[in-house]
C-alpha positions in Angstrom: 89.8 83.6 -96.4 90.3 79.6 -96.8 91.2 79.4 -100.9 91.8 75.8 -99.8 88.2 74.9 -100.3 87.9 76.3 -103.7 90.9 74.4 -104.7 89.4 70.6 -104.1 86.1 71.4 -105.2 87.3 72.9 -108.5 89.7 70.0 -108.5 87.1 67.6 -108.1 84.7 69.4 -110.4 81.6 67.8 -107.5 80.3 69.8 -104.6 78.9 68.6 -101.9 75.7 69.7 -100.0 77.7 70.6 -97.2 80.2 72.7 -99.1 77.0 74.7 -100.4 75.9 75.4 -97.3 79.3 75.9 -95.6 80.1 78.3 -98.5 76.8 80.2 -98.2 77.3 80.6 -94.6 80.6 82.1 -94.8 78.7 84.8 -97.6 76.4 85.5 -95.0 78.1 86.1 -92.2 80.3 88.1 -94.2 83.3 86.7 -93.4 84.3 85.1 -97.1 83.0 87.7 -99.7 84.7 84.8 -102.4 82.3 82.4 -102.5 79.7 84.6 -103.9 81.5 83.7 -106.8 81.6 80.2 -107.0 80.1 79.8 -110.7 78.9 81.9 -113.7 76.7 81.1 -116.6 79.9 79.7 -118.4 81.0 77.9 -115.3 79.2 75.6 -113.2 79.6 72.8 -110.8 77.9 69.5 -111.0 76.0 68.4 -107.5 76.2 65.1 -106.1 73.8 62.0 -106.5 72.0 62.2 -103.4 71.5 65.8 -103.7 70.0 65.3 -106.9 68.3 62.6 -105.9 66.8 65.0 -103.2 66.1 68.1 -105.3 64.4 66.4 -108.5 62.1 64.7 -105.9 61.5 68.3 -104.0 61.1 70.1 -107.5 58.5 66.7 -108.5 56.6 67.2 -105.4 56.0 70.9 -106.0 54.8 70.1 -109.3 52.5 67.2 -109.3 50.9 65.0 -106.1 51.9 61.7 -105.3 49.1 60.2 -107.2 50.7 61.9 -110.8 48.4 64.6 -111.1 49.3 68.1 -111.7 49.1 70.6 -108.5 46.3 73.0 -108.9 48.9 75.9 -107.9 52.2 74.5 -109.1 54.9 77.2 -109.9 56.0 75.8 -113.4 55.6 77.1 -116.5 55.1 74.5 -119.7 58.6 75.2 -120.5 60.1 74.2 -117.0 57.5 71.4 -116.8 59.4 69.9 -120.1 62.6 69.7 -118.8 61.6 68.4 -115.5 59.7 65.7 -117.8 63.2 64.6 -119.3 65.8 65.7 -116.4 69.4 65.0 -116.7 71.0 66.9 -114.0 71.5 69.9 -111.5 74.6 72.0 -111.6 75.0 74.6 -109.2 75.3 78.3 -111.1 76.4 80.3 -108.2 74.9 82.5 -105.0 72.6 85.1 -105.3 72.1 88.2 -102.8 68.3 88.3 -101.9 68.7 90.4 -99.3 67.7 94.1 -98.7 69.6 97.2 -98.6 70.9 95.8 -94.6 71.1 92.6 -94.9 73.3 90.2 -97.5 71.7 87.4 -97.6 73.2 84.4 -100.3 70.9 81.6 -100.9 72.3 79.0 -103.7 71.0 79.4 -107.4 70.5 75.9 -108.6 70.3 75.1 -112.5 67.7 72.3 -113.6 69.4 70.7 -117.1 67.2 68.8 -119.6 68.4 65.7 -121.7 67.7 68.1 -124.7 70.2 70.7 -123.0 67.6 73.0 -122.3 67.7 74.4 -118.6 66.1 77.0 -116.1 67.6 78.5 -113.0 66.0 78.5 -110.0 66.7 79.1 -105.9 64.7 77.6 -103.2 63.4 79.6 -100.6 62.1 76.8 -97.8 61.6 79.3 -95.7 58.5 80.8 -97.8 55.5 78.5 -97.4 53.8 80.3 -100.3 56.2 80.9 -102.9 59.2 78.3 -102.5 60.8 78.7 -105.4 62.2 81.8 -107.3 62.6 81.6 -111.0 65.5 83.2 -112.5 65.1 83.1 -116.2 
C-alpha cells in the first residue's frame, strides 16, 4: 500500500480525475483496501476545474435538453433541481461498494454543493443506459 498518494492529495486538499480513478482501481482490484476511505461526511475533497466543468455539464444534460427544457424522464427531484439551479461546487465524499456478495466493486460518490450550502450525494453509473445516476440521500 502507496500512503504516498494520500499524503499530496491531502496536502493539496485537490484531487484529480486521475487520482479518482487510479484510487478506485486499486479498491477494485483489491489490492489497496485504503482508499475506500478517502472521505467522510465531515471530510471531503474539492475536485478540480475541468472535472467540474465536466460533471455540472453531465449532471445539466441529464436534467434538461439543449434547447433549456426539462427532460420528460429526468432523475431529479425539485430539491436536487434547486441546487443544480445555483451550483457552487463538487467535492468528492468518498467510494462506495456497489457490488454484490462476490464482487467489490467501488465507484466514486460525488457531492453536488449549492451556493445556499445545501447539497445531495450522488454516483454515476455510465455504464447503466437507464438509470445513470444513483441518489444517495
Amino acid at each position: 500500500m502507496n500512503t504516498k498518494i494520500y499524503k499530496q492529495i491531502a496536502d493539496r486538499g485537490v484531487i484529480t480525475e486521475r487520482e479518482i480513478l487510479l484510487l478506485k482501481n486499486r479498491a477494485n482490484r483489491g489490492s489497496d483496501v485504503m482508499c475506500v476511505f478517502v472521505g467522510d461526511n465531515d471530510y471531503t475533497l474539492k475536485i478540480t476545474d475541468e472535472q467540474t466543468a465536466k460533471g455540472i455539464s453531465w449532471l445539466l444534460d441529464k436534467w434538461k435538453t439543449p434547447k433549456g427544457r426539462v427532460r420528460k424522464h429526468n432523475p431529479f427531484n425539485q430539491k436536487q433541481q434547486a441546487i443544480l439551479s445555483h451550483f457552487k461546487e463538487f467535492r468528492l465524499v468518498g467510494f462506495r461498494d456497489c457490488g454484490n456478495w462476490f464482487v467489490n466493486w467501488y465507484l466514486p460518490v460525488y457531492r453536488v454543493i449549492s451556493e445556499h450550502g445545501r447539497h445531495f450525494d450522488y454516483i454515476a453509473r455510465y455504464s447503466d443506459k437507464h438509470n445513470p445516476i444513483m441518489f444517495l440521500d
